[in-house]
VMD Tcl script that draws the C-alpha trace (Angstrom):
set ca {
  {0.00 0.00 0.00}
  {1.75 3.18 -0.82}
  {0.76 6.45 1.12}
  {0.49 10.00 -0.46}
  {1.94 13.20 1.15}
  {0.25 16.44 0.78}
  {3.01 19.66 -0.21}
  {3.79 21.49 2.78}
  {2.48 25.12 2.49}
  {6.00 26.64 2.26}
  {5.96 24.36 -0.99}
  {2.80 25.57 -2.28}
  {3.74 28.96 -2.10}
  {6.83 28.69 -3.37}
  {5.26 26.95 -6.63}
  {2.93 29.98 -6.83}
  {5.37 32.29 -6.64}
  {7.74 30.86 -9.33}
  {5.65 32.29 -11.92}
  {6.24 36.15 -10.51}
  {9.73 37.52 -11.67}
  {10.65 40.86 -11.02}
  {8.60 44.07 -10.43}
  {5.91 45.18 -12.81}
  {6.19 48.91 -14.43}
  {3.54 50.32 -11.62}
  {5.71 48.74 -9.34}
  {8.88 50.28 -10.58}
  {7.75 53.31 -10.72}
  {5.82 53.33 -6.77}
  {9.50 51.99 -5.69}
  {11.17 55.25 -7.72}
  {8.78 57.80 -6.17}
  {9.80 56.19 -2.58}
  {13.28 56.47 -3.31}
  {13.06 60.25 -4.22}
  {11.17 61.21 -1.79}
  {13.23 59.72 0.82}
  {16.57 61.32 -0.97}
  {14.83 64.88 -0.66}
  {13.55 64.11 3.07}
  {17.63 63.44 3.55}
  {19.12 65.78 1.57}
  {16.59 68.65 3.30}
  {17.87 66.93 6.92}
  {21.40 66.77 6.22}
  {21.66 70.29 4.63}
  {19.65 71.86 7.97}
  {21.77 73.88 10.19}
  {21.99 71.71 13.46}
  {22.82 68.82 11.26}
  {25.83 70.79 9.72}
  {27.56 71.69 12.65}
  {26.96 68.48 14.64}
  {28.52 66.78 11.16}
  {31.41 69.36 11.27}
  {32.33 69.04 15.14}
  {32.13 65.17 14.63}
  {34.36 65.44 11.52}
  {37.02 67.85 13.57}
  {37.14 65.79 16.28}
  {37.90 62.89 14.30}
  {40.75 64.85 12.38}
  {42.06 66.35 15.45}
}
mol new
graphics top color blue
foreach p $ca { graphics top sphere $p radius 0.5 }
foreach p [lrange $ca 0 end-1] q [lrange $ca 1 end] { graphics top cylinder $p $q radius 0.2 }
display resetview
């Protein structure tokens, strides 16, 4: 008599997901928005005053 095992779940989704490679334009394009706006949120951070001369003492304390 020969018993069947069922796939695991981790195997079911895995088989699911093999048809799903890489990111779809919309998705590209969601991911390139978040990028930029996170670059401006730092850049507008690290260009604020009390972030420029907390950067500056760290730097000339390390060169000192």
């Amino acid at each position: 008599m020969r018993t069947t095992t069922r796939p695991s779940w981790g195997a079911k989704l895995a088989s699911r997901m093999r048809g799903q490679s890489g990111m779809s334009t919309a998705e590209y394009a969601v991911g390139t928005l978040a990028a930029v706006a996170f670059a401006g949120i730092l850049l507008k951070v690290l260009t604020s005053g009390p972030v420029q001369s907390a950067l500056s003492d760290l730097i000339e304390r390390a060169l000192a």
